[in-house]
C-alpha positions in Angstrom: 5.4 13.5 29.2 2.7 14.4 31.7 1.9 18.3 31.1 -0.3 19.4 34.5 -1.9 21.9 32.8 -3.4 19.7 29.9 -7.5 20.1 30.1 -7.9 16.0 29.6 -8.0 14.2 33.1 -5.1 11.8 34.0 -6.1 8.4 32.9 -8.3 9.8 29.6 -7.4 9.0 25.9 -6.5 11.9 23.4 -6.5 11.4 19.9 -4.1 13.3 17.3 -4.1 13.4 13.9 -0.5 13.0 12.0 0.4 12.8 8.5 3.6 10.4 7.8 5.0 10.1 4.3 1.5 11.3 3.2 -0.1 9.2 4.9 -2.4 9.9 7.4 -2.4 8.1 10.9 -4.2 8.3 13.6 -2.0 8.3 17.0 -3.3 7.7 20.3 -2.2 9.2 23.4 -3.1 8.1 27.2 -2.6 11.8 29.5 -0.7 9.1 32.2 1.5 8.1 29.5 5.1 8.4 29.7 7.4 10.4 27.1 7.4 8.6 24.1 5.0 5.9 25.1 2.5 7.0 22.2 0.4 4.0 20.3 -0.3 4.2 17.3 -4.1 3.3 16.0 -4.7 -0.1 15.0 -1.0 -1.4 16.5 -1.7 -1.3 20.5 -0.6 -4.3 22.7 -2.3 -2.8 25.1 -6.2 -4.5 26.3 -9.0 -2.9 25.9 -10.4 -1.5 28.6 -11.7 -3.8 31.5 -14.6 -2.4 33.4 -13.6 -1.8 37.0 -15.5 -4.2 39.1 -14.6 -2.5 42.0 -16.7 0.7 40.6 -19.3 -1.8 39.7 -19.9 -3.3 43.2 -19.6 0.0 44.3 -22.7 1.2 42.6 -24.6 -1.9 43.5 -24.1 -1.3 46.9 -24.8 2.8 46.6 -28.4 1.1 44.8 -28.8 -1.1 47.8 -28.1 1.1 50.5 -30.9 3.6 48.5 -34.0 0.8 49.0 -32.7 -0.4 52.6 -35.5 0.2 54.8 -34.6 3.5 56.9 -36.6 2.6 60.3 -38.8 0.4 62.6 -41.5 2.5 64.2 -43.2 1.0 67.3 -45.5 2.9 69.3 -45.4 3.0 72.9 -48.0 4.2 75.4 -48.0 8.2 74.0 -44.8 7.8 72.0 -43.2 6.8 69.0 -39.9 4.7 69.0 -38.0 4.9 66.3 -35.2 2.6 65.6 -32.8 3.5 62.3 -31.8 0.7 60.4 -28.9 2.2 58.4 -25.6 2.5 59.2 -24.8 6.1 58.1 -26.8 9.2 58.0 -25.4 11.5 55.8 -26.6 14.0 53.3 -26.2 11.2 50.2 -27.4 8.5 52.2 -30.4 8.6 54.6 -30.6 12.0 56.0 -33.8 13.4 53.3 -35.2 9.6 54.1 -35.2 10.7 57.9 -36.7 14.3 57.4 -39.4 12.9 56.1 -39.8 9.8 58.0 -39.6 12.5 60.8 -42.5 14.9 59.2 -44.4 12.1 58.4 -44.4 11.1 62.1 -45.2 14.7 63.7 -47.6 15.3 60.6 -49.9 12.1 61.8 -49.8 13.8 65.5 -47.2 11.9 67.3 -45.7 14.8 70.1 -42.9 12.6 71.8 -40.2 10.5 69.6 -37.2 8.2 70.9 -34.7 7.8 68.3 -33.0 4.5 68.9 -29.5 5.0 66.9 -28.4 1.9 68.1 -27.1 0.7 64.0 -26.1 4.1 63.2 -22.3 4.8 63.3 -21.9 7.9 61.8 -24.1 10.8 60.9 -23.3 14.3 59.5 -24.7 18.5 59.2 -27.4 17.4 57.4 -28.8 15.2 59.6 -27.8 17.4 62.5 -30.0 19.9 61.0 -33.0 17.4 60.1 -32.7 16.7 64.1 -32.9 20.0 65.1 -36.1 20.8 62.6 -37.6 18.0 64.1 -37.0 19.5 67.7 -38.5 22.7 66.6 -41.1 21.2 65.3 -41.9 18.7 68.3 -41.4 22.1 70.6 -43.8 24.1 68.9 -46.8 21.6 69.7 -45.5 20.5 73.0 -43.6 17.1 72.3 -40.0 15.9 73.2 -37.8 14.0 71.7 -34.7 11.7 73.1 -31.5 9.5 71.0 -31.0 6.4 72.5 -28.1 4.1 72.0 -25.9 6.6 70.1 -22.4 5.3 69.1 -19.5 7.1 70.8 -18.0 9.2 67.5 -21.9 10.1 67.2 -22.4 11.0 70.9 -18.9 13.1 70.4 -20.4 14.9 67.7 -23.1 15.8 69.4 -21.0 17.0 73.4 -18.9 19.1 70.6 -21.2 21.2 69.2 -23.1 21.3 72.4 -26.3 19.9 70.6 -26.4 17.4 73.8 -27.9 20.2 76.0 -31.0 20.2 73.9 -31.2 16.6 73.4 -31.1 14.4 76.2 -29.3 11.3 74.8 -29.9 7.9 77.1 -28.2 4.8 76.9 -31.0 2.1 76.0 -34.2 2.8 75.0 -35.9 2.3 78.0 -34.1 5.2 80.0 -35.4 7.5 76.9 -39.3 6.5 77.1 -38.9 7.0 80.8 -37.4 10.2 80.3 -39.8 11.4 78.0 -42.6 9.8 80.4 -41.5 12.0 83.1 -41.6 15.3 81.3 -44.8 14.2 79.7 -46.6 13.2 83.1 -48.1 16.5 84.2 -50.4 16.6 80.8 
């Protein structure tokens, strides 16, 4: 019977020793088992475990995902447009790749940034936060920075926490270098 409060996972393989008729045996017990569905060593009908294929392509794609290429950069007149490649941002997938794409841009003395996120349907904190750095830092030396072409759950995320007051958000590229042109134009 399934015990909750055994310390082996559901799914994992105990071992127990037993002694029959003086005899010692090895039994074999799965934790998903039912009552009296033991196995004894060396007498199991069962398979031997298949790898999960599922787990397997799973991990190929995790691998892929790693080397995709994160962004185009194309510079335009005084500014840089970014376009992000992947389709999630989150703090396991992308978001560490954009903070220092990001540095790396403001670091080689680009002041003024579009972020196209036209391939990018969802994004979390982390790269919330990466955004906002990247604001601060853009502020501090007198640059701006717009997001272009965000999808709808993405612009949401960003009218809910009331991050879309700081960042003008446009809805092609275009609008945003214009924008950005326009506060610019005075320099």
């Amino acid at each position: 019977m399934w015990n909750p409060f055994s310390r082996t996972t559901r799914g994992s393989v105990s071992t127990a020793a037993t002694v029959e008729r003086g005899v010692p045996r090895e039994i074999t017990m799965t934790s998903d088992s039912h009552a009296g569905s033991s196995q004894e060593a060396g007498h199991s009908s069962a398979s031997p475990p298949r790898p999960n294929s599922h787990d397997e392509s799973a991990a190929a794609e995790a691998s892929r995902k790693k080397r995709a290429k994160l962004a185009e950069i194309e510079r335009v007149g005084r500014l840089a447009v970014v376009t992000i490649l992947l389709d999630e941002l989150t703090q396991t997938d992308g978001a560490a790749r954009l903070a220092d794409l990001l540095d790396q841009i403001v670091a080689s003395g680009e002041r003024n940034i579009v972020l196209d996120l036209q391939n990018v349907s969802f994004i979390d904190s982390s790269t919330i936060g990466c955004l906002v750095e990247t604001l601060n830092q853009l502020t501090r030396c007198g640059g701006r920075i717009a997001l272009v072409n965000p999808a709808s759950n993405v612009a949401h995320l960003f009218r809910i926490t009331r991050l879309d007051r700081i960042f003008p958000m446009c809805s092609d590229v275009l609008a945003g270098i214009q924008l950005i042109e326009r506060a610019i134009a005075p320099e």
